[in-house]
BAPA-757219 format. One line per field, with one value per residue (C-alpha): residue number from 1; z, x, y. Coordinates in Angstrom, 1 decimal, always signed. Layout:
<rs>
seq = c(NUM,...)
Z = c(Z,...)
X = c(X,...)
Y = c(Y,...)
</rs>
This chain:
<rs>
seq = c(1,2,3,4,5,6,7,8,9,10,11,12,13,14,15,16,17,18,19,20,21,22,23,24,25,26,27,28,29,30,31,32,33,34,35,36,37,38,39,40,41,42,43,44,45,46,47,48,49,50,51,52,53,54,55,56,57,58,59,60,61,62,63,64,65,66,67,68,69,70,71,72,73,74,75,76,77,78,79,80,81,82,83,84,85,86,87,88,89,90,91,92,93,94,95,96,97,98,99,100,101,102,103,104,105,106,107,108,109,110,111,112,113,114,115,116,117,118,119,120,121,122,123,124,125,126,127,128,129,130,131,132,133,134,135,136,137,138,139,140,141,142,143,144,145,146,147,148,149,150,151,152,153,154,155,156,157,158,159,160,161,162,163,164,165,166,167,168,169,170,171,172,173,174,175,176,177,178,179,180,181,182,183,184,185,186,187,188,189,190,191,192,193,194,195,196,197,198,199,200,201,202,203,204,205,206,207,208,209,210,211,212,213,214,215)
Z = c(-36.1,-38.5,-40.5,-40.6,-38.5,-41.0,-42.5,-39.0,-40.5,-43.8,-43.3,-39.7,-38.6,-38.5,-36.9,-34.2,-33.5,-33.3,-30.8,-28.6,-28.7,-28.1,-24.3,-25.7,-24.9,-27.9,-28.6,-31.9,-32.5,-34.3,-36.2,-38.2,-37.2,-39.1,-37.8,-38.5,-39.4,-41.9,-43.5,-42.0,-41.2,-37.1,-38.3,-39.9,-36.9,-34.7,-37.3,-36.8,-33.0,-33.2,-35.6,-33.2,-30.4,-32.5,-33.4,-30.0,-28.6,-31.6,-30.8,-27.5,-27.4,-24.1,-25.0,-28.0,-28.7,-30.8,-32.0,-34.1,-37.0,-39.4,-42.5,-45.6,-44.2,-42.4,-45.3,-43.4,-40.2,-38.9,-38.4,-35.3,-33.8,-35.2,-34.4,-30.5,-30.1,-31.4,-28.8,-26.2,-27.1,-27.6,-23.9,-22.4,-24.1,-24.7,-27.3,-28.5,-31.8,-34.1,-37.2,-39.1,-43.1,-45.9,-47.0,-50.2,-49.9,-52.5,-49.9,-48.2,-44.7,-44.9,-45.8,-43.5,-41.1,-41.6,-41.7,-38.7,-37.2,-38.2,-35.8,-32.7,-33.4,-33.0,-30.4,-28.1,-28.2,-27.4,-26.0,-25.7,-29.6,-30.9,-33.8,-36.6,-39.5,-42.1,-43.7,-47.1,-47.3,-50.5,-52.6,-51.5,-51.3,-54.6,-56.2,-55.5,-58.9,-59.5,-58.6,-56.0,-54.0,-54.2,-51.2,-50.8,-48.1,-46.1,-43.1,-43.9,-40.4,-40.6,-39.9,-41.0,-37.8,-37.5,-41.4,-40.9,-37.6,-39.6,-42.5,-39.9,-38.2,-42.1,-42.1,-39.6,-42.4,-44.6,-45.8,-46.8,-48.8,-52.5,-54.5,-55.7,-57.9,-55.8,-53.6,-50.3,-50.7,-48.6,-51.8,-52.5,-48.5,-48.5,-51.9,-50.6,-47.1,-49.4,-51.9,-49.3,-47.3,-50.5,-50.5,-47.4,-46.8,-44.8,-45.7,-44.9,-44.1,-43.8,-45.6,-43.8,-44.5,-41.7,-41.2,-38.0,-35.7,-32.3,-31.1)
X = c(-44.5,-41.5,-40.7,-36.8,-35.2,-36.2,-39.4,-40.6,-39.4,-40.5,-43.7,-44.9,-41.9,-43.9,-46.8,-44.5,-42.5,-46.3,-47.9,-44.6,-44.9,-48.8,-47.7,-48.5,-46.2,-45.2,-43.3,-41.1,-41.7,-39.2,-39.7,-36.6,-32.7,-29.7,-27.8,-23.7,-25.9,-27.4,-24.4,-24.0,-20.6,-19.4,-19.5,-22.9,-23.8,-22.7,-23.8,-27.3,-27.4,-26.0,-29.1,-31.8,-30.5,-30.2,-33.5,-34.5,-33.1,-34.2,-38.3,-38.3,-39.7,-40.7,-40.3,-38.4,-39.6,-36.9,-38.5,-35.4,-36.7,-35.0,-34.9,-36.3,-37.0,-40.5,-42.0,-40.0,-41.5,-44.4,-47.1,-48.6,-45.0,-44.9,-48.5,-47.4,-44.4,-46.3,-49.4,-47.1,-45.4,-49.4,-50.1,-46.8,-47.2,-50.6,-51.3,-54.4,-53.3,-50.9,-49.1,-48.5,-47.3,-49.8,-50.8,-49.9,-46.6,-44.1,-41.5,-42.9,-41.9,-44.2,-47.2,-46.2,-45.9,-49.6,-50.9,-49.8,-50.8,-54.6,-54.6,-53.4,-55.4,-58.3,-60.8,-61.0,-57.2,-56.3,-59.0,-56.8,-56.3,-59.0,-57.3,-55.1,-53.5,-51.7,-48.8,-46.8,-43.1,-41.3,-39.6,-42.4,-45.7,-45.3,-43.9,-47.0,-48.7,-52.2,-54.8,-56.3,-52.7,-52.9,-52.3,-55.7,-54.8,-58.2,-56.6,-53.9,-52.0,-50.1,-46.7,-46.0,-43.7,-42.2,-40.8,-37.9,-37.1,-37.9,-35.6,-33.0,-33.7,-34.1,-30.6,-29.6,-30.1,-27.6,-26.6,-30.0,-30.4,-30.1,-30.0,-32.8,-35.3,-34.2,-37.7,-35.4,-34.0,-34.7,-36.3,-38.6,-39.9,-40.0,-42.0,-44.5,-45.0,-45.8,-48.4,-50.0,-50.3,-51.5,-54.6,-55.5,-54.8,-51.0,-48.0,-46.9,-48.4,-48.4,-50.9,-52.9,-55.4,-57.7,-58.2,-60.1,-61.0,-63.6,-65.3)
Y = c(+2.2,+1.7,-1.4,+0.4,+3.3,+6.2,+4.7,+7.2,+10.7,+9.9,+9.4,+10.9,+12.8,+16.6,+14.8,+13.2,+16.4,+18.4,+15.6,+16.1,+19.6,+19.2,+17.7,+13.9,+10.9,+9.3,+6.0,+4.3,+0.8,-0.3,-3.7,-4.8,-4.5,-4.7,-7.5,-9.7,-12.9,-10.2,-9.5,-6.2,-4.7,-4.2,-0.3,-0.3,-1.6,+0.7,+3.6,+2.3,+2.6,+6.1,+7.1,+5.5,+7.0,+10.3,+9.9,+9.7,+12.7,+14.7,+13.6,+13.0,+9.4,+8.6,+4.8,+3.0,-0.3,-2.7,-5.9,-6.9,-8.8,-9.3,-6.3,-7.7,-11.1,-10.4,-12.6,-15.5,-14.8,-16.4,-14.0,-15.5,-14.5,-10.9,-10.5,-11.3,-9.2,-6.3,-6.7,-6.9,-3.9,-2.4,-3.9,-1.8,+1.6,+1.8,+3.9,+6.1,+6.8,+4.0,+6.1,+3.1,+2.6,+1.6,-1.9,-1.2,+0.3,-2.0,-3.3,-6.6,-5.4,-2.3,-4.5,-7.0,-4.8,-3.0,-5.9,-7.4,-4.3,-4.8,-7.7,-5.6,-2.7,-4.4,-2.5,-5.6,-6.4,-3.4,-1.1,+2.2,+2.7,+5.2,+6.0,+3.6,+6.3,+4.7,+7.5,+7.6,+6.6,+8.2,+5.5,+2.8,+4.5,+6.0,+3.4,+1.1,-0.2,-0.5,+1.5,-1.0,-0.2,+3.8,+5.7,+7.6,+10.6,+11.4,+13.3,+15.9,+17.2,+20.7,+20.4,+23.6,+24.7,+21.6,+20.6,+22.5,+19.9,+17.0,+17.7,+17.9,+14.6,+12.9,+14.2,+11.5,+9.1,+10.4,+7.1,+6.2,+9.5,+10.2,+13.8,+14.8,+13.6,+10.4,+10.1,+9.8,+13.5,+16.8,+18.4,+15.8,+15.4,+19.4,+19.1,+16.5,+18.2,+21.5,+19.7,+18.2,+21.6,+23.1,+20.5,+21.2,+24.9,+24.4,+25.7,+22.0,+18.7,+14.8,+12.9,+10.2,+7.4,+7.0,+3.2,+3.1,+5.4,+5.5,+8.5)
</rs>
């Protein structure tokens, strides 16, 4: 689940590539869109639709979910309506496991976004969901103030042969990268990946919360 095309790679893009490779089906819920009412340009526009589809190729979604919110205006949408056009996308694709970004991330959509989520990934909404992982987006995660909003990694996946694919699919989003030390940069994914392999005995790895999960 990404609040905005490359919120994905950031944050679950070695554990996407390793489930594909692993024989799973996997899906990209996108939530917001760029749009002319939103004071995009006809060529930003079309730039955007060449990075989903990109995107696609490059991970192999079976399915790519586009709710077309609005970007940086979920805090004007009712939640009742988010909530809904989320479920329905739960009730199509049916997932086991939802990669979604942390609460306490400092851009509204990414907290909107988890916690509309919560309401979905409730066991008798949506009985197929065993597992709800919340991952760590450079630039907002880290960027979170106060303790009570710290990212708090409890599952650590090894993405170790799959970094290298990752950086190249980040490189789709070459307009919303910076050099490094800008948090949105190749080093500073390839740094992350390496000191969170380091805690758990990888050469690389994305960080997880665990929020729910049924055994």
């Amino acid at each position: 689940m990404a609040p905005h095309p490359d919120d994905e790679v950031l944050g679950a893009g070695g554990t996407l590539l390793r489930r594909k490779a692993e024989g799973g089906q996997t899906a990209w819920l996108i939530v917001t869109a760029m749009s002319a009412q939103g004071g995009w340009s006809e060529a930003q526009l079309q730039a955007r639709a060449g990075q989903i589809e990109r995107i696609r190729q490059l991970f192999g979604f079976d399915e790519v979910f586009e709710l077309g919110f609005p970007a940086a205006q979920l805090d004007r949408i009712d939640t009742g309506e988010l909530v809904a056009a989320m479920a329905r996308v739960f009730e199509a694709f049916k997932p086991t496991e939802v990669l979604l970004p942390h609460a306490g991330d400092v851009h509204s959509d990414h907290r909107i976004t988890a916690q509309a989520a919560a309401s979905c990934t409730k066991w008798f909404r949506q009985a197929s969901i065993t597992r709800v992982l919340a991952y760590e987006t450079l630039s907002e995660t880290d960027a979170a103030l106060g303790s009570g909003a710290a990212f708090q990694p409890t599952v650590f996946v090894d993405v170790g042969d799959f970094l290298e694919r990752k950086l190249e699919a980040l490189a789709v989003y070459q307009s919303e990268l910076g050099e490094f030390p800008f948090p949105r940069s190749p080093e500073a994914v390839r740094a992350l990946a390496m000191l969170r392999g380091a805690a758990a005995g990888f050469r690389a790895a994305e960080a997880y919360e665990l929020l729910r999960e049924r055994l």
